[in-house]
C-alpha positions in Angstrom: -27.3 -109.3 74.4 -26.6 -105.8 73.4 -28.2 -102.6 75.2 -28.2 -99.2 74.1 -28.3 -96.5 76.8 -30.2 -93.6 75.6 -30.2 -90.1 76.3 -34.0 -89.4 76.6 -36.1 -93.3 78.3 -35.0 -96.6 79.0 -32.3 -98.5 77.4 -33.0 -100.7 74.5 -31.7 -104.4 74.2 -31.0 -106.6 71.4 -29.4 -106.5 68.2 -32.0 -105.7 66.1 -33.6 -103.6 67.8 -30.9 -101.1 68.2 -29.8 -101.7 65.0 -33.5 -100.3 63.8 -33.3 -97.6 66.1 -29.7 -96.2 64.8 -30.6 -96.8 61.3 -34.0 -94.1 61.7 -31.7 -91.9 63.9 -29.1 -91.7 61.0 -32.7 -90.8 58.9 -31.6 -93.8 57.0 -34.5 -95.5 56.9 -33.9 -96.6 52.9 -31.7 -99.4 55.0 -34.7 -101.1 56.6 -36.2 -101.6 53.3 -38.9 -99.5 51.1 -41.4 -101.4 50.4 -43.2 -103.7 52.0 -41.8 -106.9 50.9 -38.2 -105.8 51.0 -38.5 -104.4 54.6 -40.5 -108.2 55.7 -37.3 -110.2 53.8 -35.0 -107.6 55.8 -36.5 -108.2 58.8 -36.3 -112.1 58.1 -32.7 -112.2 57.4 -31.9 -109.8 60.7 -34.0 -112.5 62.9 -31.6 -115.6 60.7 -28.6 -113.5 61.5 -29.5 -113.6 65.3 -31.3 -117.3 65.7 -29.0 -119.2 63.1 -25.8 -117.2 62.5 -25.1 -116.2 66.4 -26.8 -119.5 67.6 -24.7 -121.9 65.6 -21.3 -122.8 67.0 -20.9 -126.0 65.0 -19.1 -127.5 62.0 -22.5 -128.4 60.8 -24.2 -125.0 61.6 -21.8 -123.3 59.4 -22.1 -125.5 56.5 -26.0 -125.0 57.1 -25.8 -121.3 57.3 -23.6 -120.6 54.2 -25.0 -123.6 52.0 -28.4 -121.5 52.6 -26.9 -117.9 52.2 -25.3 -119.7 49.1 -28.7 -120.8 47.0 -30.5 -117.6 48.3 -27.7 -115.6 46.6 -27.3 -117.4 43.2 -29.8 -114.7 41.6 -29.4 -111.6 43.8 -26.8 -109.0 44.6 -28.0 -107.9 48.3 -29.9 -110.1 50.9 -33.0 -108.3 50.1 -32.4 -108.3 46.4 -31.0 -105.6 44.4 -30.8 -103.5 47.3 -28.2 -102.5 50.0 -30.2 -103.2 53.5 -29.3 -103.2 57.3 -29.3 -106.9 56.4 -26.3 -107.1 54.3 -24.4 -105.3 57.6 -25.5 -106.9 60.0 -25.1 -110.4 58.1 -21.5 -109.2 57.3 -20.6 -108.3 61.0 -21.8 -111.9 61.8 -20.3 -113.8 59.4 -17.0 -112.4 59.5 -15.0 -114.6 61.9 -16.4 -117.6 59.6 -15.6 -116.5 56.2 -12.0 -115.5 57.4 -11.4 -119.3 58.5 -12.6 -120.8 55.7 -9.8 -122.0 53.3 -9.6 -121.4 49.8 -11.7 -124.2 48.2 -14.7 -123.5 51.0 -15.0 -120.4 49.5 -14.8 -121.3 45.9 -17.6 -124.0 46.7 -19.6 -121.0 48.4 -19.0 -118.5 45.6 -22.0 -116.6 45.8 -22.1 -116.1 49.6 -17.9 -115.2 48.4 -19.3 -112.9 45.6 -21.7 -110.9 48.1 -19.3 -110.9 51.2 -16.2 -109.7 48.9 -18.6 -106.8 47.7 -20.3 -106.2 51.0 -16.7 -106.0 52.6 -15.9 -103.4 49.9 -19.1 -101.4 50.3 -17.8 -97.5 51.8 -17.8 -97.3 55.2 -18.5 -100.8 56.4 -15.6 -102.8 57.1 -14.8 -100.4 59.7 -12.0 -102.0 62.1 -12.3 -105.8 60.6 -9.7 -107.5 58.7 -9.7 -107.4 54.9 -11.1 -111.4 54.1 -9.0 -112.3 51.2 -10.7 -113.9 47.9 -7.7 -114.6 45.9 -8.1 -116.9 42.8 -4.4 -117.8 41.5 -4.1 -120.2 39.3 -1.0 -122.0 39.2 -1.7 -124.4 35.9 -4.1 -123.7 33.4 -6.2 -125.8 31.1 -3.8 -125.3 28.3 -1.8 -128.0 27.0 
């Protein structure tokens, strides 16, 4: 579990938690959502990030997790919609060691969870020290007789 030591008070512990508190200290609050219903569906994917992405360590946890990122994203660029939320950070951070093992063909049969991670990946100032995860679509053969 991560703490935060603070100059001013007691620590503060847990990812989402700190997260929330860096975001208002950065006076970034646009991140934790602006209205009401994107900051509740922020909120809900910070919690999935923490129950379902960190608590999931199998086979069948990952197909689980990125089969529901998957239909979630078939009609939205962001997490929280058409908006660029701690979310879509915080969701990258986690799912980072998973997207970078899956092989090719996982990833073209996730394509919207590929889509959003390829663009989040991109987004300025977020990869920070992580590996590029490559989507590369070469086609050897074509369709063309």
């Amino acid at each position: 579990v991560p703490v935060l030591q603070t100059n001013n008070g007691p620590g503060l512990t847990g990812l989402m938690t700190i997260a929330a508190h860096l975001v208002k200290q950065a006076k970034k609050d646009q991140l934790l959502g602006s209205t009401a219903e994107e900051k509740a569906v922020v909120q809900q994917w910070l919690e999935y990030r923490v129950t379902r992405v960190d608590g999931g360590s199998s086979k069948e946890d990952t197909r689980i997790i990125l089969k529901d990122l998957n239909v979630h994203l078939e009609d939205k660029v962001y997490l929280a919609g058409n908006v660029f939320t701690l979310a879509d950070i915080l969701m990258y951070y986690g799912l980072h060691h998973i997207m970078g093992d899956l092989t090719v063909q996982e990833k073209e049969k996730y394509l919207n969870v590929s889509r959003w991670f390829n663009h989040i990946q991109h987004y300025p100032g977020v990869r920070q020290h992580l590996s590029k995860v490559i989507f590369m679509k070469n086609r050897l053969y074509t369709n063309a007789h």
